[in-house]
N, CA, C and O atoms as CSV, one atom per row, in Angstrom:
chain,resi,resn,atom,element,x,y,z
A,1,UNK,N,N,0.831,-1.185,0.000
A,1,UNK,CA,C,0.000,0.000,0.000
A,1,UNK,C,C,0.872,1.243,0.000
A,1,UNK,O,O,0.445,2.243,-0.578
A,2,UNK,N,N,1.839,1.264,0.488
A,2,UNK,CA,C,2.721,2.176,0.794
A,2,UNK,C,C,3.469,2.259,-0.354
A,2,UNK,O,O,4.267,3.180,-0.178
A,3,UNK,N,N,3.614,1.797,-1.379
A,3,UNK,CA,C,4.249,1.680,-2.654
A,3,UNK,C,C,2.914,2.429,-3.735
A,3,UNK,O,O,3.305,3.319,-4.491
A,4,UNK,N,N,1.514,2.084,-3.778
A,4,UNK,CA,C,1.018,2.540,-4.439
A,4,UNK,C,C,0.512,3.992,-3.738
A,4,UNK,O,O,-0.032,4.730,-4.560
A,5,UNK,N,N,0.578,4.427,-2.635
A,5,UNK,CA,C,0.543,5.444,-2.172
A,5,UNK,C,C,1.742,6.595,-2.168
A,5,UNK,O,O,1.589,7.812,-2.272
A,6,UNK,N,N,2.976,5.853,-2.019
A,6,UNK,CA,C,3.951,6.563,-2.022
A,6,UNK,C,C,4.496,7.292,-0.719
A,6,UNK,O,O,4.356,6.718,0.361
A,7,UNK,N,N,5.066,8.441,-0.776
A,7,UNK,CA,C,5.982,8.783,0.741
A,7,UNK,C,C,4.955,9.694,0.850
A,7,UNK,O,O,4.612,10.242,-0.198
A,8,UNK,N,N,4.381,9.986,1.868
A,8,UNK,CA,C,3.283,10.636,2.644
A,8,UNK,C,C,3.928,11.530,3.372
A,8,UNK,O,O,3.289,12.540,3.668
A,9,UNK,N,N,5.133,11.429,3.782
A,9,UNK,CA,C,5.729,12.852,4.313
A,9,UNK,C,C,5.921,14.394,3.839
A,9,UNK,O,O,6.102,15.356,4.585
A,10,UNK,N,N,5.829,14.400,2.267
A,10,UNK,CA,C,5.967,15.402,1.825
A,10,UNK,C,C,4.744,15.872,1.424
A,10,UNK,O,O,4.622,16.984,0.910
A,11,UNK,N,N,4.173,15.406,1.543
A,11,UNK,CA,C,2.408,15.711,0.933
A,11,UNK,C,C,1.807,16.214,2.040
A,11,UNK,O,O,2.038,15.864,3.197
A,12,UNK,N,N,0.704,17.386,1.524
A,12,UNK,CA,C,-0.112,18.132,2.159
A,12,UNK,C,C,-0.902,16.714,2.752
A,12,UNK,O,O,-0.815,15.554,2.349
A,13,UNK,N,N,-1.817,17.380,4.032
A,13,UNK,CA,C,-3.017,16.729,4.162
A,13,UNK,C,C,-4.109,16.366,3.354
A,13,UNK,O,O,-4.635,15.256,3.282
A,14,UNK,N,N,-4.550,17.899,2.459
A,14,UNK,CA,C,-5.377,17.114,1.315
A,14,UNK,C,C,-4.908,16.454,0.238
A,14,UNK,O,O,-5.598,15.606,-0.328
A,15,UNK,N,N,-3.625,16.787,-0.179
A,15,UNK,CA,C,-2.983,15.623,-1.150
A,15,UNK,C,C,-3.078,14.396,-0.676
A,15,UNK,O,O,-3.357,13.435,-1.393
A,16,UNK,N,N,-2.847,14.316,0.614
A,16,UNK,CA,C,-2.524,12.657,1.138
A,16,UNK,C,C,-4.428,12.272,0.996
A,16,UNK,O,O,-4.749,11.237,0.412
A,17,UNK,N,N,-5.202,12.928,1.406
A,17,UNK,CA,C,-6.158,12.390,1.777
A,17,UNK,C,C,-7.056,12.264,-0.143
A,17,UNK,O,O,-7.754,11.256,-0.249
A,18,UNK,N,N,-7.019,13.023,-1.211
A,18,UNK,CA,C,-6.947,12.427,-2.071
A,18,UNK,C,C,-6.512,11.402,-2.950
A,18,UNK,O,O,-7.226,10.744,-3.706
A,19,UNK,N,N,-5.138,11.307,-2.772
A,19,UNK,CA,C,-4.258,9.713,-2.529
A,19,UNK,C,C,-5.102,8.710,-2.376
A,19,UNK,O,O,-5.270,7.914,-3.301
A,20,UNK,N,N,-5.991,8.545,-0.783
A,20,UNK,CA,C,-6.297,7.571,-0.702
A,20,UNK,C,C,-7.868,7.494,-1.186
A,20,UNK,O,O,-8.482,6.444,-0.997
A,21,UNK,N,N,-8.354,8.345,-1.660
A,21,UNK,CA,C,-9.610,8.145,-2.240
A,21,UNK,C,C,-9.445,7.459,-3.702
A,21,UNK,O,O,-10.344,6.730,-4.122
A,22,UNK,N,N,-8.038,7.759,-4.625
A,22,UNK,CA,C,-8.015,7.228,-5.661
A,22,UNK,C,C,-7.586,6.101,-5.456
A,22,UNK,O,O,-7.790,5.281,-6.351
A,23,UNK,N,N,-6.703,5.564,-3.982
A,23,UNK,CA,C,-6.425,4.072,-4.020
A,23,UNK,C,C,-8.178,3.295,-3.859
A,23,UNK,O,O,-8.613,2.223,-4.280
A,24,UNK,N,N,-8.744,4.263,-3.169
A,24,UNK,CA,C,-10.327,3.092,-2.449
A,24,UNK,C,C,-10.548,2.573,-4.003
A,24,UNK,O,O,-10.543,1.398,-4.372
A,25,UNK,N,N,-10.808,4.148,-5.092
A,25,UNK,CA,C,-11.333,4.022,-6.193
A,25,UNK,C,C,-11.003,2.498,-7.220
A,25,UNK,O,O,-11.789,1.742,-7.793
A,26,UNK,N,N,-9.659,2.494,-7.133
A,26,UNK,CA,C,-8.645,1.293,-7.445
A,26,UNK,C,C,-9.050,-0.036,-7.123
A,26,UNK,O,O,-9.401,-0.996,-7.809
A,27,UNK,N,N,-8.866,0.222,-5.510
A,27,UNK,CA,C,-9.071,-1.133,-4.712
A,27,UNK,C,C,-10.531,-1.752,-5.287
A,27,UNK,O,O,-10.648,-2.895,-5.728
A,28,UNK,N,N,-11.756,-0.641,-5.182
A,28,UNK,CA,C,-13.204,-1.369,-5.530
A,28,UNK,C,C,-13.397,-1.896,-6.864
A,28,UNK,O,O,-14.149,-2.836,-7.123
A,29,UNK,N,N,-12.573,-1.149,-7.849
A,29,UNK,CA,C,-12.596,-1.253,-9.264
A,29,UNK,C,C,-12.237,-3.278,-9.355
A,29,UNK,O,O,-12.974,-4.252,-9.510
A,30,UNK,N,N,-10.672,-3.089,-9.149
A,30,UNK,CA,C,-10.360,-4.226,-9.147
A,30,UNK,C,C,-10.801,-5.237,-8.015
A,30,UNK,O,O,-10.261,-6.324,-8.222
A,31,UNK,N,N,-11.446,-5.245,-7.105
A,31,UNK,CA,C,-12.003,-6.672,-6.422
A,31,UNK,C,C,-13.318,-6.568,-7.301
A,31,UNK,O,O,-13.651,-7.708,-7.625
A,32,UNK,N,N,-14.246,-5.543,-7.840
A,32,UNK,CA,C,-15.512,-6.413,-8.964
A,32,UNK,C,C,-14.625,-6.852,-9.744
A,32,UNK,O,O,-14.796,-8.071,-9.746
A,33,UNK,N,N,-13.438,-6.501,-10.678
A,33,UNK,CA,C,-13.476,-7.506,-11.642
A,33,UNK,C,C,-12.742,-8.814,-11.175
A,33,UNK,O,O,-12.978,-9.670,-12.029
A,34,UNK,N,N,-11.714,-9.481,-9.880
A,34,UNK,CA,C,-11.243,-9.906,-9.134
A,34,UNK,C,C,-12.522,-11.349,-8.899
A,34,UNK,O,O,-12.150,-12.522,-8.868
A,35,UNK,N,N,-14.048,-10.916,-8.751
A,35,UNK,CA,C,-15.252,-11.142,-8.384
A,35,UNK,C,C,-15.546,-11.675,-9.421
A,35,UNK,O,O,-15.980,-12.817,-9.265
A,36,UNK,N,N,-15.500,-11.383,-10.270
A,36,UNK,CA,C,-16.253,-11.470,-11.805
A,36,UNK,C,C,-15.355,-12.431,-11.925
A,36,UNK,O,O,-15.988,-13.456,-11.671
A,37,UNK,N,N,-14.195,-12.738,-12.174
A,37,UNK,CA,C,-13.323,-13.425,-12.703
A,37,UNK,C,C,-13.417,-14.609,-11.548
A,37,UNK,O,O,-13.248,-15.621,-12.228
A,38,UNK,N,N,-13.581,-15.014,-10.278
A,38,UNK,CA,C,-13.651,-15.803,-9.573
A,38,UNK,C,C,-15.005,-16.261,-10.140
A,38,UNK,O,O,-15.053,-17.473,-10.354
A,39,UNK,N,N,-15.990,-15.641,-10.398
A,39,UNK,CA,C,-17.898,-16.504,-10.824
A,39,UNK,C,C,-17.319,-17.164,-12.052
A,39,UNK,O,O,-17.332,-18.376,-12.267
A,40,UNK,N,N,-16.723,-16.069,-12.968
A,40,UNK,CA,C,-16.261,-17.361,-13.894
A,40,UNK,C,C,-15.706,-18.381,-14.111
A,40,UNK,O,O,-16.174,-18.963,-15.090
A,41,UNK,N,N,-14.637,-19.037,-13.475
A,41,UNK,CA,C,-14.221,-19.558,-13.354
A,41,UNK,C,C,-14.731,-20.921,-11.904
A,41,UNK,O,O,-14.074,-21.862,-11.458
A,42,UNK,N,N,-16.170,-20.416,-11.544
A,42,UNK,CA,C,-16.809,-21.131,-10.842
A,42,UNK,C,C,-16.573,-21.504,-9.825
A,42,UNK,O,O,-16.826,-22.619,-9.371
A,43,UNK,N,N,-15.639,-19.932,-8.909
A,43,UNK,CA,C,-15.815,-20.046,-7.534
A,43,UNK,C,C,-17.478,-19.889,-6.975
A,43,UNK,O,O,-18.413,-19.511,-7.680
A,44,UNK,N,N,-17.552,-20.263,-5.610
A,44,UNK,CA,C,-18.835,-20.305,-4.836
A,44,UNK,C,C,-18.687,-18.679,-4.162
A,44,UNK,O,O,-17.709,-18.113,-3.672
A,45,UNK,N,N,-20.137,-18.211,-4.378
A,45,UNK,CA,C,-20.108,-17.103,-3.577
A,45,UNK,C,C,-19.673,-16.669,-2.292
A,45,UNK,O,O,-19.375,-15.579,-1.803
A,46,UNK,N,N,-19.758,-18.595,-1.637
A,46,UNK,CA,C,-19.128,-18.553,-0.396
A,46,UNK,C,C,-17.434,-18.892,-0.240
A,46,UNK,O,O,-16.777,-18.830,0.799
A,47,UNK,N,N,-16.972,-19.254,-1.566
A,47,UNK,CA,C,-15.559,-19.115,-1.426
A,47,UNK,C,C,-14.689,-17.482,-1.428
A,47,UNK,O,O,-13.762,-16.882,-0.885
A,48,UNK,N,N,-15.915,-17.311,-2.609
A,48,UNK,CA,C,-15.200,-15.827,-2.390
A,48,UNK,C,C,-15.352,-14.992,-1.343
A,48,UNK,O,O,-14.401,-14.235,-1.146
A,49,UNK,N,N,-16.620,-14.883,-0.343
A,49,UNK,CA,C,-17.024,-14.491,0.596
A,49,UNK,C,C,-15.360,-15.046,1.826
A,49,UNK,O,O,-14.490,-14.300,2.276
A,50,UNK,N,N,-15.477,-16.200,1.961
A,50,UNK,CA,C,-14.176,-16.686,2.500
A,50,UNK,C,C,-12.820,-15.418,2.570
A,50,UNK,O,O,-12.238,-14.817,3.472
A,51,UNK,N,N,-12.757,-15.456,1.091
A,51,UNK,CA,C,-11.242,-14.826,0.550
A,51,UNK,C,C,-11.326,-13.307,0.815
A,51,UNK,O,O,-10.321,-12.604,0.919
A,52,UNK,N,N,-12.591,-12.846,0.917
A,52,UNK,CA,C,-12.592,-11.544,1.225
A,52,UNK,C,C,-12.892,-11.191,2.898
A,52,UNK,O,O,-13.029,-10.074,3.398
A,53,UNK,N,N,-12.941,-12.468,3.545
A,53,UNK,CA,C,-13.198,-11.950,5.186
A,53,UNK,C,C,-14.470,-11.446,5.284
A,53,UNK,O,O,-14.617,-10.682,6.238
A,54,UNK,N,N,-15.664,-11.677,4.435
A,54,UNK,CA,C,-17.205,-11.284,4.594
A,54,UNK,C,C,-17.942,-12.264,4.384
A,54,UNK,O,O,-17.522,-13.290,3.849
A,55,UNK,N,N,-19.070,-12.109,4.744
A,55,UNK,CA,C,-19.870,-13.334,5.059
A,55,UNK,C,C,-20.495,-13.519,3.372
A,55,UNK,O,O,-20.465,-12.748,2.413
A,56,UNK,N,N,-20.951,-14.657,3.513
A,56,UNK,CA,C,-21.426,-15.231,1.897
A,56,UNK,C,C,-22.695,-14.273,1.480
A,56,UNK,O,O,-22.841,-13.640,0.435
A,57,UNK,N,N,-23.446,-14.350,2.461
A,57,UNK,CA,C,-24.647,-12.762,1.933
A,57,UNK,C,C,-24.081,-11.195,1.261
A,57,UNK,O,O,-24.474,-10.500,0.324
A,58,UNK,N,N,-22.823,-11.051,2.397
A,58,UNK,CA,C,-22.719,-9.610,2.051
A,58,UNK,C,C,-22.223,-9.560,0.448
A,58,UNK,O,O,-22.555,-8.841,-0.494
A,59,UNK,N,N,-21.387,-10.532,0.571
A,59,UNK,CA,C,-20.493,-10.471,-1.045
A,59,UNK,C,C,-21.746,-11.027,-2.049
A,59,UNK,O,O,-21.505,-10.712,-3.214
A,60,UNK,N,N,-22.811,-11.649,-1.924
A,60,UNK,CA,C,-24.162,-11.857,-2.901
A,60,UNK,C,C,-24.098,-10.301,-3.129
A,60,UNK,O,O,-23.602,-9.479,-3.899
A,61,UNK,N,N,-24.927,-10.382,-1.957
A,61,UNK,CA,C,-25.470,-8.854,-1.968
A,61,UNK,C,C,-25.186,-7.623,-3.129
A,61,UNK,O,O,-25.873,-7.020,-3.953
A,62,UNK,N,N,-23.474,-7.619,-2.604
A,62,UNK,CA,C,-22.406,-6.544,-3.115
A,62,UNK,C,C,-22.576,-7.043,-4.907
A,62,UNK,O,O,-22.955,-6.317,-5.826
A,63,UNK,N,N,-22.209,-8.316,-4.974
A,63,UNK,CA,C,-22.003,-8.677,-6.291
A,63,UNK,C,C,-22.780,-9.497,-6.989
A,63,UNK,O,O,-22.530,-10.029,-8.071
A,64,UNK,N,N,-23.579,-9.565,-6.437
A,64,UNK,CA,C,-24.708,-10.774,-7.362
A,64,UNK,C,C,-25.176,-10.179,-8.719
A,64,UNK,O,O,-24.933,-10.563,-9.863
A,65,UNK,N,N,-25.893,-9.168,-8.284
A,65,UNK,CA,C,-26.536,-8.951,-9.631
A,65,UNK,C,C,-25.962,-8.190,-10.645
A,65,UNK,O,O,-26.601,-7.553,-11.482
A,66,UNK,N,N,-24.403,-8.280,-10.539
A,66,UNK,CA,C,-23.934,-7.447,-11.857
A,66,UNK,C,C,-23.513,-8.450,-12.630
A,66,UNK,O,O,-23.067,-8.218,-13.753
C-alpha cells in the first residue's frame, strides 16, 4: 500500500487524503473484476465471501446482480 501510495511525508493533508480516495477508487474497481473473474471460473459465492473476510450474503449482496 505504501508503494502505491507513495511517501506521505511530503504531501499536504489534502494531497494525502486524495491519494487515498483514488487508491479506495482502485481497490473497488479491481475486487468487482477480481469477483467477476472468480464466478467465472466457478468459484462459490461462499468461497469468495471466505477470501474476502465477509460473510457469503454480504459479497451476494455486493455482487450478485452485476
Amino acid at each position: 500500500m505504501k508503494t502505491l501510495l507513495g511517501n506521505m511525508d511530503d504531501k499536504s493533508p489534502a494531497q494525502a487524503l486524495y491519494a487515498v480516495a483514488e487508491l479506495r477508487k482502485y481497490v473497488s474497481t479491481t475486487e468487482l473484476e477480481m469477483v467477476a473473474g472468480a464466478r467465472s471460473v466457478g468459484l462459490s459465492w461462499e468461497a469468495i465471501a471466505l477470501c474476502l473476510g465477509v460473510s457469503k450474503q454480504a459479497v451476494h449482496q455486493k455482487y450478485g446482480k452485476r
